[in-house]
N, C-alpha and C positions, 0 to 999 in steps of 0.2 A: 973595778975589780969585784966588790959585793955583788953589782947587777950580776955577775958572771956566774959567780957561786950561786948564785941564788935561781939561776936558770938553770944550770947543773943540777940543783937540789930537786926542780919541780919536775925536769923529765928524770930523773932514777926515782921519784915518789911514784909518777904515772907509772912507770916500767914496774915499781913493785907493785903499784895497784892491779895493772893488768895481768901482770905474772897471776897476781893472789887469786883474781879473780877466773882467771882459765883454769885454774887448777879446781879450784874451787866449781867452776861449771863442771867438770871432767870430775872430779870427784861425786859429786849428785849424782850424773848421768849413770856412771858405773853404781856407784849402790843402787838405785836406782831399778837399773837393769837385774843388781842377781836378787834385787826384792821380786823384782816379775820370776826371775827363774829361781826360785823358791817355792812362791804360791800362786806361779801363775803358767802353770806347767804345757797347756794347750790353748789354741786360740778356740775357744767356742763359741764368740758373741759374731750372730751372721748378720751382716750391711748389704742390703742389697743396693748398690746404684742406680742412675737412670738408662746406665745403658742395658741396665739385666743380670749383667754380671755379680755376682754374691761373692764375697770379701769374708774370710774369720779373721777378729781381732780378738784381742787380750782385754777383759774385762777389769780396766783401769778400776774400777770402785767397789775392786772387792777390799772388805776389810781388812785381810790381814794384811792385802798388798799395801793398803794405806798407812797401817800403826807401821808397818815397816818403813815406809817413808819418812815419817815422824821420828824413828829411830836414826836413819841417815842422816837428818837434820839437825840432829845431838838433843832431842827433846829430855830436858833433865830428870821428869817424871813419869813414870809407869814402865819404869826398864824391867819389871819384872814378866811385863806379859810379854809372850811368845814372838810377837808382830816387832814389836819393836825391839826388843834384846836382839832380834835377827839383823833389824836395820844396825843400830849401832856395833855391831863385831863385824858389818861388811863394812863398815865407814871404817872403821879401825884398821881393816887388811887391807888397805887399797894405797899404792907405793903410789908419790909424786911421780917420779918416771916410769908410767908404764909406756912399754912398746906398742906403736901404731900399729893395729892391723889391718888388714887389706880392707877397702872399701866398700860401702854397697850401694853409698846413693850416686844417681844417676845425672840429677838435676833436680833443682826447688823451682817451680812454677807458682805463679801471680795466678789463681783463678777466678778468683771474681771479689766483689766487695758490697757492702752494705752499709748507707748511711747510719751513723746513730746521733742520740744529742750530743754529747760530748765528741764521740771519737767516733773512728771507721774502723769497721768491722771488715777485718780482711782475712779472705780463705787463701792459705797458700797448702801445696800440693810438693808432697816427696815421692818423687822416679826411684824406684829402689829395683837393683838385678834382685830378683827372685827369688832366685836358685839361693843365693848368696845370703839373703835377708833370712829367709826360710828355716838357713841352719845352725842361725845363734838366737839366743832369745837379747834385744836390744832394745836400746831407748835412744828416742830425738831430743836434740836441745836448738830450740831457733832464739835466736838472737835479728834484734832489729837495732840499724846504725845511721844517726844523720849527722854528714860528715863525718865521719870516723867516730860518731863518739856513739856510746853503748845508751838508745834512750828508752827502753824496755826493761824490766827482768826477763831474765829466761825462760821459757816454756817447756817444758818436758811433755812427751807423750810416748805411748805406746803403739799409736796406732801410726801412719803414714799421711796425714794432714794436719792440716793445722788449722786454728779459727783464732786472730789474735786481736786486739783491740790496739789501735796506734790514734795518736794524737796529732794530725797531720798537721804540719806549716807547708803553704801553697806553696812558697821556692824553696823550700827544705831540698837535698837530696837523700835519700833514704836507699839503703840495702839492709836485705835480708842474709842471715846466713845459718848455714842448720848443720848439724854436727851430729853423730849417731854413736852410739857405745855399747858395748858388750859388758859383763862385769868385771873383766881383765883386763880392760881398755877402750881406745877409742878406736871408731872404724873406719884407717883412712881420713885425709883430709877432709878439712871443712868446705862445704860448695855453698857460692854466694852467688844471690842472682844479680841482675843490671842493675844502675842505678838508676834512679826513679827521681824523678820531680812530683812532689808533694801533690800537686794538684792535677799529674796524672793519676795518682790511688787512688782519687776519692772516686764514688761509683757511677761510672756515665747513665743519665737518664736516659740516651739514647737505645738504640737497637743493638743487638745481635748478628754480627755474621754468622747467619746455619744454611745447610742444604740437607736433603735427604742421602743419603747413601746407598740404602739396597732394602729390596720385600724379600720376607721370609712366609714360608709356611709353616704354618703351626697349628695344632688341633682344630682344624677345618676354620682356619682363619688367617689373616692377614697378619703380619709385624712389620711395623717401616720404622726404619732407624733416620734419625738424621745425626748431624754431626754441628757441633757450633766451634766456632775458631776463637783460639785464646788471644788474644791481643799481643804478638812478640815482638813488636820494636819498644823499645823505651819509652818514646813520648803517645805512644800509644795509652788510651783510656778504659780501666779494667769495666768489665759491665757489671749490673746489677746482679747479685745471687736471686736475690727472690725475681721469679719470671711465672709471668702465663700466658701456656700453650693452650691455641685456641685453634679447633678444626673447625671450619663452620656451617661441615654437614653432619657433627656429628657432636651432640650435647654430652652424651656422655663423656667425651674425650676432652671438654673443655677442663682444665685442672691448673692447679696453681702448683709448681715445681721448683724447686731449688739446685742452680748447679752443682756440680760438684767434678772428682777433679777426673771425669769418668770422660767427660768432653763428649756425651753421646750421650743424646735420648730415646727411646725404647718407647714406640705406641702398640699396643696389644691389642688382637680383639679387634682390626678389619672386616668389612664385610670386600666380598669379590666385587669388582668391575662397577668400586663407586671413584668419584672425582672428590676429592679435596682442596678445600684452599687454608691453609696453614698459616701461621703466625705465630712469632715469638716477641714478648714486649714485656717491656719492665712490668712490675706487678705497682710500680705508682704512678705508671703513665695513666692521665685519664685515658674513660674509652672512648672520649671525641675525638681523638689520635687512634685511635684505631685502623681508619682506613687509610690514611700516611703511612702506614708501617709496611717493610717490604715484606712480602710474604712469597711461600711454597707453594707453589701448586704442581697438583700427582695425580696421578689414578691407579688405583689398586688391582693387577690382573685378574684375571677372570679364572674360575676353577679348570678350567680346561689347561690352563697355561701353568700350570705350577704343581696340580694333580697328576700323577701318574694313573690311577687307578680311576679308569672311566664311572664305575659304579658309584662313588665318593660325587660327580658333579653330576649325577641323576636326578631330576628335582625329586623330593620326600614327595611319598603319596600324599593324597590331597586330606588333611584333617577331616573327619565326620563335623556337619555342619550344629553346632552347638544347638540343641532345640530350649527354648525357655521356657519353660512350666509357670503359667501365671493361676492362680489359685482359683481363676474366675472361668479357666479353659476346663471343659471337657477331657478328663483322660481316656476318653470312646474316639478318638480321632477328628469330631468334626472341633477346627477352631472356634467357628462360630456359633456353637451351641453351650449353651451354660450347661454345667454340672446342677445348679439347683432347679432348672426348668426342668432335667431329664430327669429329675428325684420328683418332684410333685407328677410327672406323669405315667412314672410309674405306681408313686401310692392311688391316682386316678385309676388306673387300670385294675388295682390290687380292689380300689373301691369295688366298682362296676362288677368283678368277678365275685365278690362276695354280698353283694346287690342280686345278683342274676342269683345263686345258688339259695339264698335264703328265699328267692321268689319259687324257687323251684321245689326246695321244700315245701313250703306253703301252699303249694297246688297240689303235692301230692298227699300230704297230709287231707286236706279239704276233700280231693278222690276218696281216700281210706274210710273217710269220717260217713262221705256218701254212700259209699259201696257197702259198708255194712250195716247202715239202723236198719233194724228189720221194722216195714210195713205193712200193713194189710190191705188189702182192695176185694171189697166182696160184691160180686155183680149176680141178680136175681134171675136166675135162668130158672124158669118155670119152678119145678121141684128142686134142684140142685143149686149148692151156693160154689164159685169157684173162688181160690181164696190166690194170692198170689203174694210169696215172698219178700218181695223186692221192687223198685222200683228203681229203674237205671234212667239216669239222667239222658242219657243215650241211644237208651232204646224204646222205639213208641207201643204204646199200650195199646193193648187190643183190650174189645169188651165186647164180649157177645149181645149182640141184640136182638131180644124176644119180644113179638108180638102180642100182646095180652086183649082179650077181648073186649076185657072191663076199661081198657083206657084207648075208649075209642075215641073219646068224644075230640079226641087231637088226631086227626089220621096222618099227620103228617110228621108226628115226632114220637119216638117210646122212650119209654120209662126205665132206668136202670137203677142201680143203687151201689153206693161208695160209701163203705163204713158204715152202712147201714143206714145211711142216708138218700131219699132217690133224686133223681138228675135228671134233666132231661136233655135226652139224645137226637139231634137232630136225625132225620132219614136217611140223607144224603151222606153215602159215603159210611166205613166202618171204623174210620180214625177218628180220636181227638187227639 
């Protein structure tokens, strides 16, 4: 009869534990929520995914929204600043029974995982309707359960995933369950995903199911999407988050990527009408696995095929051929002639022209010098003396020759006189 009682006492203890305890979740989640819709009035922090797509969220780490967390959570001190006074009078207004309202999430997805030393690092992914999510401002609560039993604290977020640290046991069974709330309440039931065997979570060193999906055009270049598959049966093994995508005609596109819950990767910046061979692999596979690993292979259309406007896949005029100026080239056009040989034979030339003209002076100088001493030439012509100015280098002298009686005794030569000196004049001929 005690054993009786005393099993009676342990499940209404659980029952009030769990009661305390959901309420207690659902009370967080809601302050929680009107701390965001308080000071956290728009989503402006922009995410862009792998598939392209850009995301605004609520920027969980702003201050006030945090002292107001700390207020929800009955922090006993600093109720006087603004942050937190907020939090605690929304913890205070929030009824046990509030009514459920209508739901937004869709489905909790398993998207990938990461080893760590202690534990596994697992992303999971909230399906939320849109429209629906859009037009309250909310907060997530996940919960993680093996065998039924609660072996996490709760997670709160703002945004629509999750990144959460579990401590796996290999035959453990584990589910997830995630829960959303407004500040007036919770939104709709809670959605739980499948049950998991421990040692399906941990993160397969394996491969990737992906394929390509579709090319786009985009500013005079290629986008190829592919698409990789979540793992949805149960005994299925989640894949590694850290991954690297490797093209192997194209270095720039080799890059190290992290999933996420976008399930589609975005390659930018194709050139036209090249062949790809693609690959996705854990980022701690060696790369002597590399050529084991299944891979994509593609080719990217040609501008013809995806331009409309014939003009766009014209080849570019042909670039001017880049000319190199080495410092030892001639800027006169010949390559092979130096610049400093065409300097020395110009100052040669400058020489020579200033050679010649100083010779040229010097000869006419010499002329002037000769052209004007005056000389005299006096020749004895019987009674008369003739006297002559000048004597030109260039012009030959004449000199009268007179027969004198008295200078017979030479019949074959006469007598002259220069400067008043006499000479003797051959017969022949009237020049000297």
């Amino acid at each position: 009869m005690e054993a009786f009682w005393l099993l009676v006492l342990m499940v209404l203890t659980t029952t009030a534990t769990t009661i305390a305890d959901e309420f207690e979740t659902r009370k967080l989640g809601q302050c929680y929520a009107g701390c965001a819709d308080e000071f956290l009035k728009s989503a402006d922090v922009a995410r862009t995914l792998l598939s392209g797509k850009t995301i605004f969220e609520r920027n969980d780490t702003a201050d006030k929204y945090q002292l107001c967390k700390l207020g929800c959570n009955g922090v006993p001190f600093g109720s006087m600043l603004a942050g937190i006074k907020t939090g605690v009078d929304l913890s205070r207004r929030i009824l046990r029974n509030s009514p459920v309202q209508a739901g937004i999430v869709n489905k909790l997805r398993l998207v990938c995982a990461d080893p760590g030393s202690y534990s596994t690092r697992i992303h999971l992914a909230v399906d939320v309707n849109e429209t629906s999510a859009a037009s309250t401002v909310h907060v997530c609560a996940l919960d993680v359960y093996n065998n039924g039993t609660k072996v996490t604290n709760t997670t709160y977020s703002l945004k629509t995933h999750f990144h959460i640290a579990v401590t796996l046991l290999p035959k453990a069974q584990y589910k997830f369950q995630v829960r959303c709330f407004n500040r007036d309440g919770q939104l709709g039931k809670e959605v739980t995903s499948e049950s998991r065997e421990g040692k399906r979570l941990l993160p397969n060193p394996g491969l990737v199911d992906f394929a390509i999906m579709k090319m786009d055009y985009f500013n005079q270049s290629l986008t190829a999407k592919f698409e990789w598959r979540e793992p949805e049966r149960s005994d299925s093994v989640l894949p590694q988050c850290r991954q690297r995508l490797l093209l192997t005609t194209d270095k720039a596109n080799e890059r190290i990527i992290t999933l996420d819950e976008s399930n589609e990767i975005l390659v930018e910046g194709l050139p036209f009408s090249t062949s790809y061979l693609t690959t996705l692999l854990p980022e701690s596979m060696p790369a002597t696995r590399k050529m084991n690993s299944p891979s994509v292979t593609f080719k990217t259309k040609s501008c013809e095929e995806v331009v409309e406007v014939a003009t766009v896949c014209a080849p570019p005029p042909a670039a001017p051929v880049p000319q190199v100026i080495n410092d030892n080239v001639s800027k006169c056009g010949n390559s092979s002639f130096s610049c400093v040989t065409f300097l020395w034979i110009n100052i040669a030339i400058l020489c020579c022209c200033i050679v010649m003209l100083l010779a040229m002076a010097a000869a006419a100088g010499l002329y002037i010098i000769l052209k004007w001493i005056p000389s005299r030439a006096k020749v004895h012509d019987g009674e008369r003396d003739i006297e002559s100015g000048s004597i030109s280098l260039f012009t030959p002298m004449y000199f009268p020759v007179v027969s004198t009686p008295d200078c017979s005794t030479d019949s074959g030569n006469k007598t002259a006189y220069f400067n008043g000196r006499p000479i003797s004049v051959p017969r022949i001929g009237t020049y000297i």
